[in-house]
LODO-89018 format. One record per residue: residue in one letter; x, z, y of N, C-alpha, C, O in turn. Coordinates in steps of 0.02 Angstrom, whole numbers, plus 50000, padded with zeros to 5 digits. Example, Ala and Ser with C-alpha at 12.3 -4.5 7.8 and 13.67 -1.06 7.14 Angstrom:
BEGIN
A506605039049716506155039049775506605039049835507125042349834
S506425035449888506845035749947506455039450002506705040250057
This chain:
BEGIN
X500425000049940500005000050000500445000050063501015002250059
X500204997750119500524996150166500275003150215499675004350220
X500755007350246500575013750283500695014650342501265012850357
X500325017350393500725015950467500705024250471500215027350449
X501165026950495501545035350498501535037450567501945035050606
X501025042550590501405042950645501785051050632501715053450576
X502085054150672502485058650677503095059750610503275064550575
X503285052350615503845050350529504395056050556504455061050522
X504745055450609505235058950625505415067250634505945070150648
X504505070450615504385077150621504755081350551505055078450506
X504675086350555504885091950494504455088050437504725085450388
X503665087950449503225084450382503405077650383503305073750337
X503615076550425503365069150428504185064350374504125059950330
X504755067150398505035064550374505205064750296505515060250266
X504895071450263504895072850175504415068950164504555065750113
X503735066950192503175063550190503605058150184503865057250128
X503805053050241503935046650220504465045450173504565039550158
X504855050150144505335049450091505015048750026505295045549981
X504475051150018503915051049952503605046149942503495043549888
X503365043850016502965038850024503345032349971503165029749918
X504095031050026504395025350001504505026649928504465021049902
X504605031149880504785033949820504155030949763504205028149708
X503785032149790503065031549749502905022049758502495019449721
X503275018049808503085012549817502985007849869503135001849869
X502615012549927502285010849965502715008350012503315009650005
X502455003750075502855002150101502615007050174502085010150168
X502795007350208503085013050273503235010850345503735008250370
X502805012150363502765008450446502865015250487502375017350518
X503215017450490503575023150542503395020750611503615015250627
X502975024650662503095024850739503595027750767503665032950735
X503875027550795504655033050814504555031850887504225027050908
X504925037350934505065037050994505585032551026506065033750989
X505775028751066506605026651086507015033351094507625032751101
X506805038351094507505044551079507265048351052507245053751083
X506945048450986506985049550931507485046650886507595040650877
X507815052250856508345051650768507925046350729507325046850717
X508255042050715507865038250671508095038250606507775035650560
X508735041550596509315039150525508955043350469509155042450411
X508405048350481508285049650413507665044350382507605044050321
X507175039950431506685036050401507155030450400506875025350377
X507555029750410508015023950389508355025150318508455020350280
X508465029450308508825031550257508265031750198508415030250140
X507635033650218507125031850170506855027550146506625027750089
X506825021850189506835013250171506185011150197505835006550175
X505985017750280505465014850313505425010750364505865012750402
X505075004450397505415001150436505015004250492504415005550493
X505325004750524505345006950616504705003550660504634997750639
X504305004850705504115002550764504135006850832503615009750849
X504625007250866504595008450931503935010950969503505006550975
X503795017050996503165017351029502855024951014503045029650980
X502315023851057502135031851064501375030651071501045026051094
X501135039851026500355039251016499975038151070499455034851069
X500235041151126499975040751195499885035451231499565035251283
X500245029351196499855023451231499795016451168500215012751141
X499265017051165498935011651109499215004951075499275002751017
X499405002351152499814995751150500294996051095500204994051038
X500874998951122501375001251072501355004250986501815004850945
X500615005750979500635005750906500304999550867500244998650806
X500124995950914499514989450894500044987550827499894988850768
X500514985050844500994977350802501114982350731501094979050679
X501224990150720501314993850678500714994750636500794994150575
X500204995950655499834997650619499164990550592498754991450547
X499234985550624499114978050624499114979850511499564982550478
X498664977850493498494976550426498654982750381498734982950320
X498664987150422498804994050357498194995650324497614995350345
X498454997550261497945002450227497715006550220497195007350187
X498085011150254498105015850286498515019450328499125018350327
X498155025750385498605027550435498585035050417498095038350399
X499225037150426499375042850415499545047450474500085045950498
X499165053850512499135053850584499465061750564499125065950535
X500175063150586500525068750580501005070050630501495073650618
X500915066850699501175068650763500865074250797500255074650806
X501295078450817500835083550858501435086450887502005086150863
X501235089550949501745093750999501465102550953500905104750942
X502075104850940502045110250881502285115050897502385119450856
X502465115850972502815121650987502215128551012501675126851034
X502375135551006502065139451035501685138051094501095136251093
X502045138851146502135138151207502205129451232502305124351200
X502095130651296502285123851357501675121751389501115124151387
X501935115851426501465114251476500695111751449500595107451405
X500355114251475499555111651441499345102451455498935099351421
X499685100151502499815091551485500295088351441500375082251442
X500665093051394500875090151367500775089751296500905085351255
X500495095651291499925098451225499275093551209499085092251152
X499005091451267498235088051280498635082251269498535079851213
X499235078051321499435072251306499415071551206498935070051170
X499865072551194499965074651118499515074851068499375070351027
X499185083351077498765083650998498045080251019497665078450975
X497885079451089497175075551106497075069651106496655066551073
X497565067051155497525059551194497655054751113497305050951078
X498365057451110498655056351062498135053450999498105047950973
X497665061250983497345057450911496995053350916496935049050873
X496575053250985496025050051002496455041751007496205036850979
X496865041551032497305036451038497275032850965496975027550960
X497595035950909497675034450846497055031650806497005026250776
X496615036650814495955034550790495575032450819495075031550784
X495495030750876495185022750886495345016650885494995011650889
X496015017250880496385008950869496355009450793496255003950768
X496415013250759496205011350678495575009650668495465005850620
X495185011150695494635010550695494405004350715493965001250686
X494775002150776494754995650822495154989350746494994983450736
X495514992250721495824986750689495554986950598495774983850550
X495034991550605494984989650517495234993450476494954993550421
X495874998150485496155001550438495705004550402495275008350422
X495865002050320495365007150261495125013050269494555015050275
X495985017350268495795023750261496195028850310496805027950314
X495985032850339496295036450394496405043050353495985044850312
X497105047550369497265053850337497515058450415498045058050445
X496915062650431497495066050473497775076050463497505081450450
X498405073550477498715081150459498575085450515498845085250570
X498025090050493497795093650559498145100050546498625098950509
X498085106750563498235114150531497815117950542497305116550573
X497955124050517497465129750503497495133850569497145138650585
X497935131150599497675132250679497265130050715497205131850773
X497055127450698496435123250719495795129050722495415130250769
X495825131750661495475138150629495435145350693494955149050697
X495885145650723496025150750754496085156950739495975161750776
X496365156750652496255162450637495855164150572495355160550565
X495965169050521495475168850469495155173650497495235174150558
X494735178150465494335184750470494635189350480495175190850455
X494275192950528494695201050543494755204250489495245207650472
X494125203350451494355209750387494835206750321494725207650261
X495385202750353495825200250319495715198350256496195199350218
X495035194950223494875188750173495165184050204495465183650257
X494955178150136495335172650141494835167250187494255166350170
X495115163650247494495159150249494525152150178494935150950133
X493815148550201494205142750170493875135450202493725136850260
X493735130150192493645125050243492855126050270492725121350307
X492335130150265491815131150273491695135850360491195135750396
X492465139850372492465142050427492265137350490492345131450504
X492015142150516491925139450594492545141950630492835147150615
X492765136950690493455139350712493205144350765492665144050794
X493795150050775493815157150832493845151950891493825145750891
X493905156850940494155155950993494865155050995495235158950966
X495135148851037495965148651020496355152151029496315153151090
X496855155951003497435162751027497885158151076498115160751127
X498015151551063498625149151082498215141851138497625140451149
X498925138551162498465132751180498755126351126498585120451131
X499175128851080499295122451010498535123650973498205119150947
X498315130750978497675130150923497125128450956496665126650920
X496995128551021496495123951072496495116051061496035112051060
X497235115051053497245106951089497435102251009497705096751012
X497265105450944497325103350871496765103550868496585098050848
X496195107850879495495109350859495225103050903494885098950873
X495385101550986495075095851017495455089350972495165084750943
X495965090050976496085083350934495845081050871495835075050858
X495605086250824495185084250760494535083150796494295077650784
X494275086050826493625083650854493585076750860493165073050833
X494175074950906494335068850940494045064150885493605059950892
X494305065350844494495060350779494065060050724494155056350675
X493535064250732492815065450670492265059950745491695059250723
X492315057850791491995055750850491965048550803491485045550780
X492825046750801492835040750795492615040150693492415034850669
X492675044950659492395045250605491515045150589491215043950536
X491255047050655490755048050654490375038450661489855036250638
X490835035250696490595027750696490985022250647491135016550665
X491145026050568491425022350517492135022950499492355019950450
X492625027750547493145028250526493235031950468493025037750471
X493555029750406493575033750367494145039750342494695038550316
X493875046350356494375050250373494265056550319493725059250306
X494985058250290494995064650264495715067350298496255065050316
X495335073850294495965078950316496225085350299495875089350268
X496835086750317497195092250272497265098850303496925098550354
X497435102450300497585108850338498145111450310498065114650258
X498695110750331499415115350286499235121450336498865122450384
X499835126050284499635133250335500525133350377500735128050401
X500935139750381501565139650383501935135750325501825137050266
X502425130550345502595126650326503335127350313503565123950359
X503855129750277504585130350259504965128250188504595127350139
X505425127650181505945123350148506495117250176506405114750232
X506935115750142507305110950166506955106350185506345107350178
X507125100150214507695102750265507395106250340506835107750360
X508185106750371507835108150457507835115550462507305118550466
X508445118750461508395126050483507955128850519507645133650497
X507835125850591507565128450631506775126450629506325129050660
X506755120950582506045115950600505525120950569505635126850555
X505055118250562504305120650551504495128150541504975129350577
X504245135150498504155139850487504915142350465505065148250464
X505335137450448505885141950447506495143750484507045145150462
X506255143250552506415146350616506425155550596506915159350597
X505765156650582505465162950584505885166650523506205171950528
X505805162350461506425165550400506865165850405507115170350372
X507475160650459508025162750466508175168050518508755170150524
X507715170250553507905175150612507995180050556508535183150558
X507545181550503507385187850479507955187450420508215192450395
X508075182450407508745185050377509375185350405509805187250365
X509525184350448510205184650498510155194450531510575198050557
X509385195350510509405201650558509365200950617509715204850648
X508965195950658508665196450723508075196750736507785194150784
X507785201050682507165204050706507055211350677506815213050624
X507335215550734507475221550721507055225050715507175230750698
X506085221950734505655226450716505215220750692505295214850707
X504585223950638504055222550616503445223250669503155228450685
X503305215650697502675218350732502095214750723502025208850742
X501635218250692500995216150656501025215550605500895210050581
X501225221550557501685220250490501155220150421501235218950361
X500355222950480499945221950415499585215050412499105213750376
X499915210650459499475204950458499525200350398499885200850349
X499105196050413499285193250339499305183050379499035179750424
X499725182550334499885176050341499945170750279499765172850224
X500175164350285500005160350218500525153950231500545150350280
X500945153650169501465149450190501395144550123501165146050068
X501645138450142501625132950092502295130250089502545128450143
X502695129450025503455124950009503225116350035502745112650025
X503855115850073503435109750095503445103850039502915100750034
X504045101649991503695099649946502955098549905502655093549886
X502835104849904502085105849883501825102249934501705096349920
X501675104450006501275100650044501155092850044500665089250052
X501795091950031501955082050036501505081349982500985078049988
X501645083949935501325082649847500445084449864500015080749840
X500305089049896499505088449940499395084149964498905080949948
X499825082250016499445075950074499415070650024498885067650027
X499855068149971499865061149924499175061949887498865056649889
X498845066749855498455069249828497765069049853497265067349822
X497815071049916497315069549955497145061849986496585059549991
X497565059649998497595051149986497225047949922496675045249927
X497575048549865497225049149801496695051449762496575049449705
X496385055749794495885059049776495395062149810494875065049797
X495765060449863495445065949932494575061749943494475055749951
X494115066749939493515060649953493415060050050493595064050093
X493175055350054493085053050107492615058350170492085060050145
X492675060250221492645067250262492615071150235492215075350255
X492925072350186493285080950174493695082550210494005079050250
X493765090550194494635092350242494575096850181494085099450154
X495535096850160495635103150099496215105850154496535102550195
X496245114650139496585119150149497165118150119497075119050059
X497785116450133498425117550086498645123350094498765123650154
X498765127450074498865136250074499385137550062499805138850106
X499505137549995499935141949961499915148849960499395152049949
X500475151449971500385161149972500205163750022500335161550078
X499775170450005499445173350061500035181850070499935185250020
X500385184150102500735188250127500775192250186500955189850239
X500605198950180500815202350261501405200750265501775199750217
X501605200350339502275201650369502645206150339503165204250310
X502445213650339502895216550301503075215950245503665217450239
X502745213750183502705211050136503455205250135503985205450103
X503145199950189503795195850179504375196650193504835193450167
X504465201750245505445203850268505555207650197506155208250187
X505145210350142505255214450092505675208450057506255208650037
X505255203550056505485198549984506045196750008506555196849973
X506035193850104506775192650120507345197850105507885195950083
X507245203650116507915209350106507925208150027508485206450008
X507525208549984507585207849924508065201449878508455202549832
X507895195349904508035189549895508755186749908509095183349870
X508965189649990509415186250029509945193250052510535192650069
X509585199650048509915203750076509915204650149510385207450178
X509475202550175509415203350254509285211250265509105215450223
X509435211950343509655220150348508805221150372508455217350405
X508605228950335507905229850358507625231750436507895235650475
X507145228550444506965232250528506985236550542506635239450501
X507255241350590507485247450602506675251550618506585257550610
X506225247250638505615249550649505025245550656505155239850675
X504395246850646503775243450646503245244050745502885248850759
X503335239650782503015241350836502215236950840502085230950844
X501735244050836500975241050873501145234750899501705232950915
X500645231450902500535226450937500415226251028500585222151071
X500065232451031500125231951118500895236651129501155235251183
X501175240351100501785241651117502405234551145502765233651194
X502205230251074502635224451090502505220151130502895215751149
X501805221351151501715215851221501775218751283501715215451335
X501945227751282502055228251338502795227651343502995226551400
X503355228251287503885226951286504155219451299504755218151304
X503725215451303504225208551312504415206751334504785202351313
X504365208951435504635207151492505545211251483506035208551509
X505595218051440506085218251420506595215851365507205216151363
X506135213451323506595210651270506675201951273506985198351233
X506365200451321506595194251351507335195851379507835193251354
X507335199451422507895200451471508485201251431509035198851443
X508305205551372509075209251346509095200451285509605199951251
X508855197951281509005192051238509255185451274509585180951248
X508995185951347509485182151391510085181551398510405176251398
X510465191151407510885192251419511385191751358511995192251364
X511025190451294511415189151227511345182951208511375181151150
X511225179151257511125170151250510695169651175510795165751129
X510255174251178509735171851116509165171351147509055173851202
X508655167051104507815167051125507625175151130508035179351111
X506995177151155506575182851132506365182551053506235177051029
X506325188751012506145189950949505595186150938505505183850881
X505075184650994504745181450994504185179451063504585180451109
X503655177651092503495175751116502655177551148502365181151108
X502415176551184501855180551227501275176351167500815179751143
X501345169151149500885167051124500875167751053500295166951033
X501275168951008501485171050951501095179850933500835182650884
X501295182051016500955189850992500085189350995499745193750969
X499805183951029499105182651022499025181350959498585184550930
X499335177350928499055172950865499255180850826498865183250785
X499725183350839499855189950768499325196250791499375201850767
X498825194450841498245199550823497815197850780497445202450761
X497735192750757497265189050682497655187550643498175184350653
X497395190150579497595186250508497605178650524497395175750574
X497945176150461498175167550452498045168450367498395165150328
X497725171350351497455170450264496915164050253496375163850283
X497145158950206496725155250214496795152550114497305153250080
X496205149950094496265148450028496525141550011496555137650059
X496685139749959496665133549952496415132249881496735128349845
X495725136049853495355133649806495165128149795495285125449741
X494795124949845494625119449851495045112449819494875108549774
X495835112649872496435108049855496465108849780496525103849744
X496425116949750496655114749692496065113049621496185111649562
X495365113849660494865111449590494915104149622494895099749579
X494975101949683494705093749676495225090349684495065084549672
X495955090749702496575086549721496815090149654497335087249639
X496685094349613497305098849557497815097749579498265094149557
X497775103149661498475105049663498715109449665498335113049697
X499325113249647499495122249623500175121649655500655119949621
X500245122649710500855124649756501205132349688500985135749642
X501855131249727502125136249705502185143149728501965144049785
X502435148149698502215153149772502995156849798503565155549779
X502775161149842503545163049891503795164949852504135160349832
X503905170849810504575170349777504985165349758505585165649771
X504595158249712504695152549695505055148349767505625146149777
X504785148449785504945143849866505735148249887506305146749869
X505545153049922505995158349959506875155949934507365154349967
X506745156949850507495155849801507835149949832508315151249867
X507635142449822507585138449856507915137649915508475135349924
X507335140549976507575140150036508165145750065508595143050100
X508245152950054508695156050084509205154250072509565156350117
X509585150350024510265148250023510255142550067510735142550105
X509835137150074509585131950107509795134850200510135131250237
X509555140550216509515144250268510265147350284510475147550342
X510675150050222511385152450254511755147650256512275148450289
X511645141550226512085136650254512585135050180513155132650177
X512205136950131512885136750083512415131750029512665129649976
């Protein structure tokens, strides 16, 4: 099948198009002009120049596909709210109406469980039946408008299924997707636990790729499946890290409004040690709600059975010290 990719050059995007080409398919990568291109090159995807944000530029790429695979998104915590809206809004709406405009079969887009805003306070699992919270962040505002965006243009024949990964880690990409957060905690730069009973849900990204193919394959037409994997408190997971990797334990556990009244200082003293903050004003919103989410669903109708963190973790922490 012939595939047009957008966000090939991302953390998902680039294990995604390495599978893609593996399994057969041929691979129509969108890339930025300063965007890395040497790893979808190295995969045997061919290139088109251009950006979601303006239509033109994806026309000649996505021209006779079979499908479009929509996994660009601005993914950071924080930043400017035009560049979030440019991105996870303009962006999808961008994507999915020119597929739409051109015929493409089948549309896949990689949305997240941010979108969700959150599972249940009384820390159950959600699962795709939730209605989304109110957004903690403005990535989980401007993912929730962009799936909207994109069930609009589904709503007049586009045919669309979609995925939800949760926290996303494994090779490669130290810093990329979720294992930013694992390597702080094993280096020992996160000297406290804050929100340690929360619960969160992380997926090997392997597994995920092996979801999104699955869901391609099997996925029925407007569904969305949960890709999950393990469900874990925070404290829970620095356990498996000290366990696993030997990382040094947090010297202490701080409330949640303790640590947000602390951040104007622990910004400062992390300046002065040329490091980021432990973490971030919008990060401490999202860690007042659980992130438990199921992925029953993925696995009675895609049969898919991610592996779980211990399984993953082995894997990645050597991946993470560099050896």
């Amino acid at each position: 099948m012939r595939i047009f990719l957008t966000g090939g050059t991302g953390y998902i995007g680039k294990v995604l198009a390495k599978r893609l080409v593996a399994d057969g398919h041929e691979v129509r990568a969108l890339v930025r002009a300063t965007s890395n291109r040497e790893p979808l090159e190295q995969a045997g995807a061919t290139l088109f120049v251009g950006d979601i944000r303006d239509r033109i530029t994806m026309r000649e790429g996505m021209s006779g596909a079979d499908w479009v695979i929509h996994a660009a998104a601005e993914v950071a915590m924080e930043g400017s709210a035009e560049t979030f809206l440019g991105s996870n809004v303009q962006g999808s709406e961008n994507v999915a109406s020119l597929a739409s405009k051109l015929g493409v079969g089948r549309f896949l887009s990689v949305s997240s469980v941010a979108s969700f805003g959150g599972s249940p306070d009384d820390g159950s699992a959600a699962d795709e039946t939730m209605k989304p919270r109110s957004a903690p962040s403005i990535y989980s505002e401007t993912k929730l408008a962009g799936e909207k965006a994109i069930q609009e243009w589904a709503k007049r024949g586009l045919r669309v299924t979609t995925v939800y990964p949760t926290l996303v880690y494994g090779p490669p990409g130290k810093k990329e997707g979720a294992n930013s957060i694992l390597r702080q905690i094993l280096l020992g730069r996160m000297p406290a636990i804050v929100g340690g009973d929360r619960k969160t849900t992380w997926v090997y990204i392997d597994d995920l790729v092996d979801g999104i193919v699955r869901a391609m394959n099997r996925g029925a037409v407007g569904a969305g499946y949960i890709l999950a994997g393990e469900i874990v408190t925070l404290r829970d997971l620095f356990e498996k890290i000290r366990a696993q990797g030997g990382a040094p334990p947090p010297r202490f556990e701080l409330p949640l409004g303790v640590a947000r009244a602390a951040l104007p200082l622990l910004r400062g003293l992390a300046r002065l040690r040329g490091r980021k903050a432990p973490f971030t004003s919008g990060q401490l919103e999202s860690l007042e709600r659980h992130w438990a989410f199921s992925d029953e669903k993925a696995q009675r109708e895609l049969d898919w059975h991610p592996r779980g963190l211990d399984e993953g973790l082995r894997l990645t922490i050597p991946f993470l010290r560099g050896s």
